[in-house]
VEXDRENPA-578835 format. One record per residue (C-alpha): residue number from 1; residue in one letter; y, z, x. Coordinates in steps of 0.1 Angstrom, whole numbers, plus 2048, in hexadecimal, padded with zeros to 3 digits. Last residue first. Example, Ala and Ser with C-alpha at 12.3 -4.5 7.8 and 13.67 -1.06 7.14 Angstrom:
REM residues 2
<r i="2" aa="S" c2="7F5" c3="847" c1="889"/>
<r i="1" aa="A" c2="7D3" c3="84E" c1="87B"/>
This chain:
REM residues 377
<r i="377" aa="X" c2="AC4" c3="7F7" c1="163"/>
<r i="376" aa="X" c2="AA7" c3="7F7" c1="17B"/>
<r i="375" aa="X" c2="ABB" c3="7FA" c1="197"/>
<r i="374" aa="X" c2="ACE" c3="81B" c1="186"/>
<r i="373" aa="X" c2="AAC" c3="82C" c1="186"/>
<r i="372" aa="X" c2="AA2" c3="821" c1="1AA"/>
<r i="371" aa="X" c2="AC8" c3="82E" c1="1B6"/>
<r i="370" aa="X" c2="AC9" c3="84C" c1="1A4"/>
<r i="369" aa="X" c2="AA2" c3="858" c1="1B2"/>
<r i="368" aa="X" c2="AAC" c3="84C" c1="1D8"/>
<r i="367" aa="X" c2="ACC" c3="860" c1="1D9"/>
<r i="366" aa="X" c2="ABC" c3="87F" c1="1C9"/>
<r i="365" aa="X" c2="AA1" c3="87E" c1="1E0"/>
<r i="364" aa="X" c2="AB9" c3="87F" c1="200"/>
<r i="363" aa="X" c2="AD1" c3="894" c1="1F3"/>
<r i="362" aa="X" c2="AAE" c3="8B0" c1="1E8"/>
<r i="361" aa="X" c2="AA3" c3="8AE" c1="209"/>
<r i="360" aa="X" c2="A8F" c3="8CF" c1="20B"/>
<r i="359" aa="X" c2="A8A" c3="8D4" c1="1E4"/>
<r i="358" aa="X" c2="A84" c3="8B3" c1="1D9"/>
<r i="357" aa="X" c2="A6B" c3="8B0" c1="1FA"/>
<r i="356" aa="X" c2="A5A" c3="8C9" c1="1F1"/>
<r i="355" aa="X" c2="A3C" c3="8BF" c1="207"/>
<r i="354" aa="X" c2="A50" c3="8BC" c1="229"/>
<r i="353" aa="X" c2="A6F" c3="8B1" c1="22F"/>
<r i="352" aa="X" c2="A8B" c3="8AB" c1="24A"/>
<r i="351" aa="X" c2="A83" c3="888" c1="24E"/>
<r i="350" aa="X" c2="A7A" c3="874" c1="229"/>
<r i="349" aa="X" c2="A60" c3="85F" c1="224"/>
<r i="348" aa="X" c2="A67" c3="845" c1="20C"/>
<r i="347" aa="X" c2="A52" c3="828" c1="1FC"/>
<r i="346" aa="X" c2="A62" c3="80F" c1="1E8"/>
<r i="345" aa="X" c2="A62" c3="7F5" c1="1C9"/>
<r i="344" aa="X" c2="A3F" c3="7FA" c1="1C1"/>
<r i="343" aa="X" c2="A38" c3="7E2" c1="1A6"/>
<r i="342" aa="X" c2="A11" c3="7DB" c1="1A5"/>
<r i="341" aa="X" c2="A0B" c3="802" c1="1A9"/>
<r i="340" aa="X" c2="9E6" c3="80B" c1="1AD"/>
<r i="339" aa="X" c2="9E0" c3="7EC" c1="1C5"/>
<r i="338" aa="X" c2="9F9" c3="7E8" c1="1E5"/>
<r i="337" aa="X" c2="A11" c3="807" c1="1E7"/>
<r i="336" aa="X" c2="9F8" c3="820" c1="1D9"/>
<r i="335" aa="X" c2="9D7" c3="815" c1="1EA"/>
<r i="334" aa="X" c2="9ED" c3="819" c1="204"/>
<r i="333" aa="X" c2="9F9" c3="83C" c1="201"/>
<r i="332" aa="X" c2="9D5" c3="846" c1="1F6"/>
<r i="331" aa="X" c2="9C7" c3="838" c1="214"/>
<r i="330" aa="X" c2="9B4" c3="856" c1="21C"/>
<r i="329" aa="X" c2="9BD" c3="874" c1="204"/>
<r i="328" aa="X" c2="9D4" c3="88D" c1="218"/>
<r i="327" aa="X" c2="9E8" c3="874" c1="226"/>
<r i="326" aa="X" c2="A07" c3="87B" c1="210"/>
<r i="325" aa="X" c2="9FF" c3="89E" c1="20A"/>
<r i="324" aa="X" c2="A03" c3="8A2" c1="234"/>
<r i="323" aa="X" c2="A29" c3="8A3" c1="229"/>
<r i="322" aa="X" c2="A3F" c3="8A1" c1="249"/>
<r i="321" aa="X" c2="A50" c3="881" c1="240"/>
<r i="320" aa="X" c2="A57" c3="893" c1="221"/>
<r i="319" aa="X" c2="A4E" c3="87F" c1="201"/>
<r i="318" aa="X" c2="A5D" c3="865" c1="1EB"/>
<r i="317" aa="X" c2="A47" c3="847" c1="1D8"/>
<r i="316" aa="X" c2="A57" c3="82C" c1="1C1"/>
<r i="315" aa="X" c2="A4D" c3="81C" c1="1A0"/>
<r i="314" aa="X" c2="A58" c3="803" c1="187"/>
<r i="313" aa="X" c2="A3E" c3="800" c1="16C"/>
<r i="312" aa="X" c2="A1A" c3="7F0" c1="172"/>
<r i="311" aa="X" c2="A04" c3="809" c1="179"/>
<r i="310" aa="X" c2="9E5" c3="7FB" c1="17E"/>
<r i="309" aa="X" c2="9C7" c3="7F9" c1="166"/>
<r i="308" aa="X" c2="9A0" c3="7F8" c1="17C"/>
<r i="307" aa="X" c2="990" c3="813" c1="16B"/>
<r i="306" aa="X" c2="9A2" c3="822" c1="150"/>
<r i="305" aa="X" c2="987" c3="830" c1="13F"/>
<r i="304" aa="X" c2="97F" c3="83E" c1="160"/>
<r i="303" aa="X" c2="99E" c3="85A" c1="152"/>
<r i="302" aa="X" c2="984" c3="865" c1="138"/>
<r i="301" aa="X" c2="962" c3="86B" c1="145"/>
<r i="300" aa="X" c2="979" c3="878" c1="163"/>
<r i="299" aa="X" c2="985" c3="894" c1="151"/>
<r i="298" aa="X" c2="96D" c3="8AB" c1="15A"/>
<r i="297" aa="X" c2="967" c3="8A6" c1="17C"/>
<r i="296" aa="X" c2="966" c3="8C6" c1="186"/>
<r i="295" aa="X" c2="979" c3="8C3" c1="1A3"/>
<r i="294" aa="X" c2="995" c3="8B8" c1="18E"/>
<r i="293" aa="X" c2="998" c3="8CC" c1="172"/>
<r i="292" aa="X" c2="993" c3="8EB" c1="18A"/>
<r i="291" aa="X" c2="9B2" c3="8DF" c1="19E"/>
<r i="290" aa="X" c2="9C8" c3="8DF" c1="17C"/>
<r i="289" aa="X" c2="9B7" c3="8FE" c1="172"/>
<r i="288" aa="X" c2="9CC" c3="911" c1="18F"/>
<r i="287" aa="X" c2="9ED" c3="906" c1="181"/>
<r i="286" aa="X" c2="9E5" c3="91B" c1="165"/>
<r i="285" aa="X" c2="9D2" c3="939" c1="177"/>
<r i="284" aa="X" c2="9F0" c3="93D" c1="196"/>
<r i="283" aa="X" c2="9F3" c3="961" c1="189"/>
<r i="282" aa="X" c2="A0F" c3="96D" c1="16C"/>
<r i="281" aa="X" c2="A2B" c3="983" c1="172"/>
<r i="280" aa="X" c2="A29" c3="97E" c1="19B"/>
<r i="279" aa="X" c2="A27" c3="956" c1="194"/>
<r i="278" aa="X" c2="A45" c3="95B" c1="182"/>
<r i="277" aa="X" c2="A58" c3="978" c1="197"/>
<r i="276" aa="X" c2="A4D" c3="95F" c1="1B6"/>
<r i="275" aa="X" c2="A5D" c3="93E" c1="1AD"/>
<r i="274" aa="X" c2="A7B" c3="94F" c1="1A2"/>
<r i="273" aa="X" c2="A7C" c3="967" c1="1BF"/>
<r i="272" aa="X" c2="A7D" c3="94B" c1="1D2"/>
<r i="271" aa="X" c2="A9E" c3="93B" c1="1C7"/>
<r i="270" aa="X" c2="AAB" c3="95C" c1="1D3"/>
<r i="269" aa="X" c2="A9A" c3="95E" c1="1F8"/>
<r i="268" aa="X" c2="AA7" c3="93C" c1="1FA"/>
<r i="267" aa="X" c2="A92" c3="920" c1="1F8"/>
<r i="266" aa="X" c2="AA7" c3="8FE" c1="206"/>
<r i="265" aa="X" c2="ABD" c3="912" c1="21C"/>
<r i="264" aa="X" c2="AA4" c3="924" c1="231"/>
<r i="263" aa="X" c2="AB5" c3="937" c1="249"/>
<r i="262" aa="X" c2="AAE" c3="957" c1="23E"/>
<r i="261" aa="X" c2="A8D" c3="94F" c1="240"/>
<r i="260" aa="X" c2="A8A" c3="943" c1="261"/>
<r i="259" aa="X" c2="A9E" c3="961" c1="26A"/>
<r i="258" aa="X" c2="A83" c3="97A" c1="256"/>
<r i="257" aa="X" c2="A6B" c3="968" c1="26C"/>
<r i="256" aa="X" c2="A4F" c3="94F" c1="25B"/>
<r i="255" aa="X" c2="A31" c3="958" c1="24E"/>
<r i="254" aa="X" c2="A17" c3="944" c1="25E"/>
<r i="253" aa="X" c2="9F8" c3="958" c1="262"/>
<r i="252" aa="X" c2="A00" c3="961" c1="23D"/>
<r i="251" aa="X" c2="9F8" c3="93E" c1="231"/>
<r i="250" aa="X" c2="9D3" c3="942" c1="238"/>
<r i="249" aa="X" c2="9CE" c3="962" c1="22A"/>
<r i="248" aa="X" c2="9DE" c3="95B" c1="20F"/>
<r i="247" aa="X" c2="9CC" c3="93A" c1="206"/>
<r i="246" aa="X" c2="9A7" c3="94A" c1="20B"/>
<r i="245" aa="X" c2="995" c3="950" c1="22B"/>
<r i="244" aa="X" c2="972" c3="94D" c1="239"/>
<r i="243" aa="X" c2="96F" c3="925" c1="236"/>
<r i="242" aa="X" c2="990" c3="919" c1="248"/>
<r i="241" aa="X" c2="9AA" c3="90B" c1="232"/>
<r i="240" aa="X" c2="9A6" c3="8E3" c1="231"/>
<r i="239" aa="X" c2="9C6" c3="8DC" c1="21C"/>
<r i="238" aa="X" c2="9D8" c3="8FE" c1="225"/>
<r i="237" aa="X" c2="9C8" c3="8FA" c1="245"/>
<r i="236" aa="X" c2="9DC" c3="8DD" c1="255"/>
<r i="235" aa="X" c2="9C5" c3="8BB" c1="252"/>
<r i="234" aa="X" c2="9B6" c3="8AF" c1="26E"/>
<r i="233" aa="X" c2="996" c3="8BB" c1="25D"/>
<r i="232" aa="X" c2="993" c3="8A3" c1="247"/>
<r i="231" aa="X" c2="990" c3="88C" c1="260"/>
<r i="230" aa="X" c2="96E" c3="89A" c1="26E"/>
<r i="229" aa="X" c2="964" c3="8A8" c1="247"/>
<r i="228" aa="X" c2="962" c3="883" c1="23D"/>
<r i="227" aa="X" c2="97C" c3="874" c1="225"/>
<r i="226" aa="X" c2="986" c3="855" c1="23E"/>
<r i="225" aa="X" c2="99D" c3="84B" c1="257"/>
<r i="224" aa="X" c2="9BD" c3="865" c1="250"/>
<r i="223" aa="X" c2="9DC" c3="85D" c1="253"/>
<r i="222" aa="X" c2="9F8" c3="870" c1="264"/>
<r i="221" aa="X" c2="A08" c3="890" c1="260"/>
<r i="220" aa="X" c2="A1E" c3="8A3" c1="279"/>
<r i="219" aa="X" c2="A1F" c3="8C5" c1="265"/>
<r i="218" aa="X" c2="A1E" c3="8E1" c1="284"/>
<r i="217" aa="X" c2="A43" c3="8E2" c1="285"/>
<r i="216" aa="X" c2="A43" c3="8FB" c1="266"/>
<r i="215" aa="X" c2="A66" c3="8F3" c1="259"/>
<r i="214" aa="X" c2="A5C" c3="8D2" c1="24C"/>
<r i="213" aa="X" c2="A49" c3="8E2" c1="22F"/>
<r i="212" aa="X" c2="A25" c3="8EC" c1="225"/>
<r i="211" aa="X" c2="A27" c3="90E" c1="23D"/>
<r i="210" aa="X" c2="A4A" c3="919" c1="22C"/>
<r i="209" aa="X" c2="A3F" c3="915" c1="20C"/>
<r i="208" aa="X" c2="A20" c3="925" c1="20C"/>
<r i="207" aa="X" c2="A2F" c3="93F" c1="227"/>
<r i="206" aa="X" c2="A4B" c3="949" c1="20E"/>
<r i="205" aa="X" c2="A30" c3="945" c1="1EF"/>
<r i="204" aa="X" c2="A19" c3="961" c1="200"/>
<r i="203" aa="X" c2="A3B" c3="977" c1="204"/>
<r i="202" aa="X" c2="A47" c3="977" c1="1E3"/>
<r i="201" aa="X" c2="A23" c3="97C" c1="1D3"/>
<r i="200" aa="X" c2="A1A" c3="99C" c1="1E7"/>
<r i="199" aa="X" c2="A0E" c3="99F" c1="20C"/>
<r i="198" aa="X" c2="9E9" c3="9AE" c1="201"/>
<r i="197" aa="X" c2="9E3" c3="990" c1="1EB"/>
<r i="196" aa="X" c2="9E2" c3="998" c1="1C2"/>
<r i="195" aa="X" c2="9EB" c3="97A" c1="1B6"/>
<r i="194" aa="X" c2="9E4" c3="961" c1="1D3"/>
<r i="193" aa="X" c2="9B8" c3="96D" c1="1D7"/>
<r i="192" aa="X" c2="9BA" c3="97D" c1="1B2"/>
<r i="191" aa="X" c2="9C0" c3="952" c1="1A9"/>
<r i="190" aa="X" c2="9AA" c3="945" c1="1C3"/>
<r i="189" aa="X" c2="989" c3="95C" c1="1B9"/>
<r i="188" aa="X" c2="97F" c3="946" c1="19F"/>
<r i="187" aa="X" c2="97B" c3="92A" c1="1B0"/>
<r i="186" aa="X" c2="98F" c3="904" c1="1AD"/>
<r i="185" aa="X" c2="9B0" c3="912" c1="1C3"/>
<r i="184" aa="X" c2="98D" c3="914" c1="1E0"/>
<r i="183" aa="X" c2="982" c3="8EF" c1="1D4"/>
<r i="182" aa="X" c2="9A6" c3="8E3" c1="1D7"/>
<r i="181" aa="X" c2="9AA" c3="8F4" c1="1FB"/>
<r i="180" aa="X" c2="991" c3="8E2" c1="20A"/>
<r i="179" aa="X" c2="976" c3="8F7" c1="21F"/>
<r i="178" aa="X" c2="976" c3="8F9" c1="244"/>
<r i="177" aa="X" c2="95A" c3="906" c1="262"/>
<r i="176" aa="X" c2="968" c3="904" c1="287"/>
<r i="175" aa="X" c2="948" c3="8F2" c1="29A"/>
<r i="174" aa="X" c2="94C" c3="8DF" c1="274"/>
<r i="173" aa="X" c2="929" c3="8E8" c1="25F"/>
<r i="172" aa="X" c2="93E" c3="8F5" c1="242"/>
<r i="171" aa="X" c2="94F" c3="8D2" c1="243"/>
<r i="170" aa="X" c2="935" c3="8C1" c1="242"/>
<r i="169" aa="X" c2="924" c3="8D6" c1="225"/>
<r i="168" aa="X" c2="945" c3="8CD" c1="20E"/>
<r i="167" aa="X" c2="947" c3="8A8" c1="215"/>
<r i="166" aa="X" c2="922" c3="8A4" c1="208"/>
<r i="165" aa="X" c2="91C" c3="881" c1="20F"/>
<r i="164" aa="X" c2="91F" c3="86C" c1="1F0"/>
<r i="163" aa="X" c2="901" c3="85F" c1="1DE"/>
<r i="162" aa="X" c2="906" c3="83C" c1="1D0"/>
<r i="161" aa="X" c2="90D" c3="83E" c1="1A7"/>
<r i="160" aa="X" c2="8EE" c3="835" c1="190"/>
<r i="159" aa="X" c2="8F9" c3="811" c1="17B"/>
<r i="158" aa="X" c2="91D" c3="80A" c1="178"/>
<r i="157" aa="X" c2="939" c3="824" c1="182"/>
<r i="156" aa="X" c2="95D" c3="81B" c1="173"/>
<r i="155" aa="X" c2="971" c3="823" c1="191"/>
<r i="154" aa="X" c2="98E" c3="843" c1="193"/>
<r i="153" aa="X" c2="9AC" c3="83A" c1="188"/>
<r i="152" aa="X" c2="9C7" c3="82E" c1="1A0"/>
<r i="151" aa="X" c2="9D3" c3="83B" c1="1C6"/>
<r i="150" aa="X" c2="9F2" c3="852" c1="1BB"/>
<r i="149" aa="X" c2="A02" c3="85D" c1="1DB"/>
<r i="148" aa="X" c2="A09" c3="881" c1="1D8"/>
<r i="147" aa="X" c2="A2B" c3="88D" c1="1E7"/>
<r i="146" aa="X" c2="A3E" c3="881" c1="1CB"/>
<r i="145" aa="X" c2="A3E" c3="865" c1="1B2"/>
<r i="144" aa="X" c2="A54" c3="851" c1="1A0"/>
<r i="143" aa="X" c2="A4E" c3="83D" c1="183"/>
<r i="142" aa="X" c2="A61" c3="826" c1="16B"/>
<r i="141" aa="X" c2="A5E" c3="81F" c1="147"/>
<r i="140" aa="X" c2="A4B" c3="839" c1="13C"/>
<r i="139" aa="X" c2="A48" c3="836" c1="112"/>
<r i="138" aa="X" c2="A3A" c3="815" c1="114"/>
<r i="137" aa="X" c2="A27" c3="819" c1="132"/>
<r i="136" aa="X" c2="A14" c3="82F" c1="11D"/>
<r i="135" aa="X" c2="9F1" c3="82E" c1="135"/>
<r i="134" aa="X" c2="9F9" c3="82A" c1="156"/>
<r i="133" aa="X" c2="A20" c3="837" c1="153"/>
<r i="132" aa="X" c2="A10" c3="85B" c1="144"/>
<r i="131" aa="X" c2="9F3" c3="859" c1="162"/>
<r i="130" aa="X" c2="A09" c3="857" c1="17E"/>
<r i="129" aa="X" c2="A25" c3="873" c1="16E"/>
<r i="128" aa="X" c2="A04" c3="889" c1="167"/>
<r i="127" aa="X" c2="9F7" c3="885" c1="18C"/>
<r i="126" aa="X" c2="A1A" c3="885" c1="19F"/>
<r i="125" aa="X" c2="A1B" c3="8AA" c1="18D"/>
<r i="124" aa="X" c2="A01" c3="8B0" c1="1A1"/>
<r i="123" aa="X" c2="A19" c3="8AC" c1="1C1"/>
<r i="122" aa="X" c2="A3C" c3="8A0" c1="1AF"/>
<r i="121" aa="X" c2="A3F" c3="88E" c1="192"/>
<r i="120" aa="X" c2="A5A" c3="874" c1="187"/>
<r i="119" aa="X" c2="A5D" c3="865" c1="164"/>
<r i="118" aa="X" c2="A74" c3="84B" c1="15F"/>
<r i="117" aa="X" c2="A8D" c3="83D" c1="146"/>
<r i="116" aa="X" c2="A7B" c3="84C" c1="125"/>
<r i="115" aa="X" c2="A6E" c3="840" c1="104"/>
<r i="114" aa="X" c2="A62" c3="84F" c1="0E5"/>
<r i="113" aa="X" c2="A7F" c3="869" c1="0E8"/>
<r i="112" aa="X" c2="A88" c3="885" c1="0CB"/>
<r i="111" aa="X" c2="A85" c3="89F" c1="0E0"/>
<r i="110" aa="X" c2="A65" c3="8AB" c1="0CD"/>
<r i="109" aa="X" c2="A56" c3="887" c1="0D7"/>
<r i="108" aa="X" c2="A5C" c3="88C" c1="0FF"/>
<r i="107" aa="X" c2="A4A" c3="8AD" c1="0FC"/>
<r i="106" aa="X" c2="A2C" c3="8A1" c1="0E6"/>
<r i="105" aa="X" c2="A2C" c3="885" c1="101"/>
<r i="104" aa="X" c2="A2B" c3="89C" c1="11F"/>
<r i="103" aa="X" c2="A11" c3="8B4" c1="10C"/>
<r i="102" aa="X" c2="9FB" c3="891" c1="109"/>
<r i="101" aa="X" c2="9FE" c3="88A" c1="12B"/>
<r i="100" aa="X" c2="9F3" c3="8B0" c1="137"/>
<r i="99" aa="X" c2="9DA" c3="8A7" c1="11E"/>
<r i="98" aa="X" c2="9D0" c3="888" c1="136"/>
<r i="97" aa="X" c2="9CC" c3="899" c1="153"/>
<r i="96" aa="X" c2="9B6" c3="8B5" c1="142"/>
<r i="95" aa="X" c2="9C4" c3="8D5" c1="144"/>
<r i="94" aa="X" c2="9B6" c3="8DA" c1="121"/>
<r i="93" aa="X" c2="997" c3="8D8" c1="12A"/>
<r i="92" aa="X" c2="996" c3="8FB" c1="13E"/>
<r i="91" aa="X" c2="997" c3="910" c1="115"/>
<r i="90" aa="X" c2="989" c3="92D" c1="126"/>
<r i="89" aa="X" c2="976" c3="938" c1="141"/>
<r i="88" aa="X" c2="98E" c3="93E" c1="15B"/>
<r i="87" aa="X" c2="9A4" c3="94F" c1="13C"/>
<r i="86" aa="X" c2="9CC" c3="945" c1="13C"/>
<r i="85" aa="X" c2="9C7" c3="92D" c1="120"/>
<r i="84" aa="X" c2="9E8" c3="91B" c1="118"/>
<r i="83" aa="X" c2="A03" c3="926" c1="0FB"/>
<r i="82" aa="X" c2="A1D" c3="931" c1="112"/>
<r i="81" aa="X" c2="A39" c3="916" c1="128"/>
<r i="80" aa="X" c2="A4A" c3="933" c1="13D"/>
<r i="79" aa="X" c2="A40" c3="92A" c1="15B"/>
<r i="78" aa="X" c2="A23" c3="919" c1="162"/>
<r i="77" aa="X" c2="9FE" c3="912" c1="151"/>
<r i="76" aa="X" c2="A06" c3="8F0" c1="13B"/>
<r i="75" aa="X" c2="A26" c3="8E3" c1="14F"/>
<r i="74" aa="X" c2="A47" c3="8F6" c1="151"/>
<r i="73" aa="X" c2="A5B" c3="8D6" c1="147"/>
<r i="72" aa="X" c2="A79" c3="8C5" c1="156"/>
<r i="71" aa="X" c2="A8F" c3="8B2" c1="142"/>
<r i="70" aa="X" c2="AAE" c3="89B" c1="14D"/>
<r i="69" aa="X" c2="AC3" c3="889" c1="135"/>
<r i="68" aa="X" c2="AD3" c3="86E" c1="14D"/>
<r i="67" aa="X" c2="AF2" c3="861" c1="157"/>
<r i="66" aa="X" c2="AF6" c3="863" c1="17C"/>
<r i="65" aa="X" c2="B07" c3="886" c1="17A"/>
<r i="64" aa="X" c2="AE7" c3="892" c1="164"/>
<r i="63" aa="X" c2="AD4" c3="885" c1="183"/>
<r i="62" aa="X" c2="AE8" c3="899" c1="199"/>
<r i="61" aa="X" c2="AE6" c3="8B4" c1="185"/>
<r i="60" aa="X" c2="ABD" c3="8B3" c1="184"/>
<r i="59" aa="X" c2="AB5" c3="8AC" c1="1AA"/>
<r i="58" aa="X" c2="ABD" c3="8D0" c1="1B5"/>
<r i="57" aa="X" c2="AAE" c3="8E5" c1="19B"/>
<r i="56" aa="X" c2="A8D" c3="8D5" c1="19C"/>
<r i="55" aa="X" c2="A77" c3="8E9" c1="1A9"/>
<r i="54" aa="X" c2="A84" c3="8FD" c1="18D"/>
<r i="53" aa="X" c2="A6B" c3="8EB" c1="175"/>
<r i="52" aa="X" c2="A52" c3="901" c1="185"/>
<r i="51" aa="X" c2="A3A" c3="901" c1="1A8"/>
<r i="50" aa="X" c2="A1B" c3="90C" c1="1B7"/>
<r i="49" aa="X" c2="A0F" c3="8F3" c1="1B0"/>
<r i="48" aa="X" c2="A24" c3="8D5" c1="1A3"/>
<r i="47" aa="X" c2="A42" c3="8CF" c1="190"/>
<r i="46" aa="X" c2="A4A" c3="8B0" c1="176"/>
<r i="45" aa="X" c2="A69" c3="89F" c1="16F"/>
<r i="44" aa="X" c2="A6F" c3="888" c1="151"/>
<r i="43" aa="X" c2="A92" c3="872" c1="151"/>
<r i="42" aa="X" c2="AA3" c3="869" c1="134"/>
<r i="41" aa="X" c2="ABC" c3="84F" c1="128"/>
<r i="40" aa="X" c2="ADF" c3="85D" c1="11C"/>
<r i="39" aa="X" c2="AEA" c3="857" c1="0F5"/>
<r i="38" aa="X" c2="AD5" c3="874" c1="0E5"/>
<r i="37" aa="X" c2="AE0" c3="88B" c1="104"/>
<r i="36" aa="X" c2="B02" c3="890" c1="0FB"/>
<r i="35" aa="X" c2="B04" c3="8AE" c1="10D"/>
<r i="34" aa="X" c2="ADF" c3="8B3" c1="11E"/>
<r i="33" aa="X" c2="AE7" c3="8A5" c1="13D"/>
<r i="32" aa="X" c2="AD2" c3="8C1" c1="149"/>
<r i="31" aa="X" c2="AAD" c3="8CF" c1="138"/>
<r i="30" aa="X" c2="A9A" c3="8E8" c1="146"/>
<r i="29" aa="X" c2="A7D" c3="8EB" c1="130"/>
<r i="28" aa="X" c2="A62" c3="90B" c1="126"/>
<r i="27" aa="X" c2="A48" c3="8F8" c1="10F"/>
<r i="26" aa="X" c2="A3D" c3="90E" c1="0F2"/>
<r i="25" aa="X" c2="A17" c3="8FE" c1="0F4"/>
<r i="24" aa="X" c2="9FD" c3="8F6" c1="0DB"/>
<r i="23" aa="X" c2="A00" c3="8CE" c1="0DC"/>
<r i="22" aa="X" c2="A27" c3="8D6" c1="0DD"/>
<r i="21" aa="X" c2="A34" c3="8EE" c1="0C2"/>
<r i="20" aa="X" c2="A51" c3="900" c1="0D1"/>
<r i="19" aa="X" c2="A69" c3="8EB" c1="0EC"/>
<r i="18" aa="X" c2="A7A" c3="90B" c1="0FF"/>
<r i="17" aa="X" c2="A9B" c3="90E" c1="110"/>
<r i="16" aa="X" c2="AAC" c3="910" c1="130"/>
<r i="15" aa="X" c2="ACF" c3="8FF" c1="137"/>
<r i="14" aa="X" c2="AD9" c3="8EF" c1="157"/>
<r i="13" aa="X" c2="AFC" c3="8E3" c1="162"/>
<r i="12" aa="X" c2="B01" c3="909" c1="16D"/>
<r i="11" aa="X" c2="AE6" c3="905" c1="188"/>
<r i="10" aa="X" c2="ACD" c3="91F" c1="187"/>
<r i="9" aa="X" c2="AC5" c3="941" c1="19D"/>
<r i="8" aa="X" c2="AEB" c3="94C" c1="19B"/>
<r i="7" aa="X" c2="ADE" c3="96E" c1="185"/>
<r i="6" aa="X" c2="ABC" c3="96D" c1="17F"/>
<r i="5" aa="X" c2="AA2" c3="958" c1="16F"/>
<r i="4" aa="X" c2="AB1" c3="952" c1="14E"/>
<r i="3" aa="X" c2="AD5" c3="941" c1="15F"/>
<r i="2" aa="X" c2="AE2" c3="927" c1="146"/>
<r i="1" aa="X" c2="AD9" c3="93B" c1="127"/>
């Protein structure tokens, strides 16, 4: 039971099961610490795209060696979790920011906890972990985020809203014409685009990874001015992909060498083959409805209702000093540090590391993680 993904794939202080019955889902968990778990604290940890809970293989035992009860989910459209609509025109509301909450909660409550140490969420999984400690600080009593500063909820709008430029059209009339890669994972084509890609599943996530992380020299982020089409274009191109190709095609022109990837320590060609035997079994649909949520702009009726609340729990940001996600929103990261979060206790960017930061460094985060949970014991 320790090793469902292959033989030697998962750490042996890890277990796999699943959590039936949660707002519709069977919810596919890690889980480590897990002996005498009813008198350890907990700790939540949640993936991002095109990720699983195994992202996390290599923070989880040492936390469990700190201490803790440590659970990480397959979110609502990964992995093994079942019991979510797969169909581009189905059920897309329940990808909602704050249903993705509510499955959190429903998972938290089936484990018998109605309160947890911290809650720490990487990339779009920063977004669910942001919102759970906004609005049930009670039940997330600490906060750490990932790779995606977490910049507050969007403003209460009074009266007709101001006319924004049309970031899309300036950026299709750049000399060098771009589109942003969250309206693209927002079409219908993006998911046959990954899935079915003429280099296969395995080797479209090598050069995802590979091109999003420090390894590719080419990431030297800095921030951005302002969200116009001009700065937005400083970005690499699998945030601001070029118009006429899709998110294969632009990942492919930088496949790395079969020594780079040999050499890869920190996503083996086996700890791939997890990654890619999922995605491969499945498509990139569920964690594809996420984007659409947002684009759409259906759940911000909601989440405005928030308008103006900070987070107020204990929090700290880690990311990859060579993570363009932290810039990718204008002033996100200080909007972050200064307003959204009234008790930031620190902000890390770690050398050696790109977007998976938990993955590429995973000493360095797992030092920082254990020793902002133990200061707030």
């Amino acid at each position: 039971m320790n090793k469902p993904f292959g033989n030697g794939t998962l750490p042996p202080a890890i277990r796999s099961r699943h959590v039936p019955d949660v707002n519709g889902l069977n919810i596919h968990i890690l889980e480590a610490g897990y002996k005498g778990a009813e008198d350890k604290p907990c700790v939540l940890l949640l993936h991002g795209f095109p990720e699983l809970a195994y992202s996390w293989r290599k923070v989880m035992p040492a936390l469990a060696d700190a201490g803790y009860y440590v659970v990480a989910p397959d979110q609502r459209g990964y992995g093994r979790t079942t019991g979510w609509d797969p169909d581009y025109d189905g059920d897309l509301h329940s990808f909602r920011l704050l249903n993705l909450v509510r499955d959190m909660l429903g998972l938290l409550t089936a484990l018998g906890r109605w309160e947890i140490a911290g809650v720490v969420g990487h990339d779009f999984g920063a977004s669910v972990a942001a919102n759970a400690a906004l609005i049930r600080p009670d039940v997330f009593k600490a906060l750490v985020l990932m790779s995606a500063p977490y910049g507050g909820p969007p403003a209460l709008s009074v009266g007709a809203p101001a006319e924004a430029p049309d970031i899309h059209a300036g950026m299709a009339a750049l000399p060098r014409p771009r589109k942003h890669y969250q309206w693209y994972y927002s079409t219908r084509e993006a998911d046959a685009d990954m899935w079915r890609c003429p280099q296969g599943v395995h080797d479209f996530l090598r050069a995802y990874f590979h091109q999003k992380s420090a390894d590719w020299k080419a990431n030297k982020p800095a921030p951005l001015s302002d969200w116009t089409a001009e700065e937005l274009a400083k970005l690499p191109t699998y945030y601001i992909m070029d118009q006429a190709q899709n998110m294969a095609e632009t990942v492919a022109a930088e496949m790395p060498s079969a020594d780079e990837i040999a050499g890869c320590a920190w996503l083996t060609e086996e700890e791939l083959h997890v990654y890619s035997g999922e995605y491969d079994r499945q498509g990139f649909r569920g964690g594809l409805q996420w984007y659409r949520c947002r684009t759409d702009g259906i759940q911000n009726a909601e989440l405005d209702a928030f308008a103006g609340r900070t987070i107020d729990v204990p929090s700290c940001f880690i990311s990859g000093a060579s993570d363009w996600g932290v810039h990718q929103v204008p002033s996100a990261l200080e909007t972050m540090r200064t307003k959204a979060c009234t008790d930031m206790r620190g902000v890390h960017l770690i050398d050696g590391a790109g977007h998976w930061v938990q993955q590429e460094q995973s000493k360095a985060v797992n030092r920082l993680l254990v020793e902002f949970l133990a200061s707030l014991a």
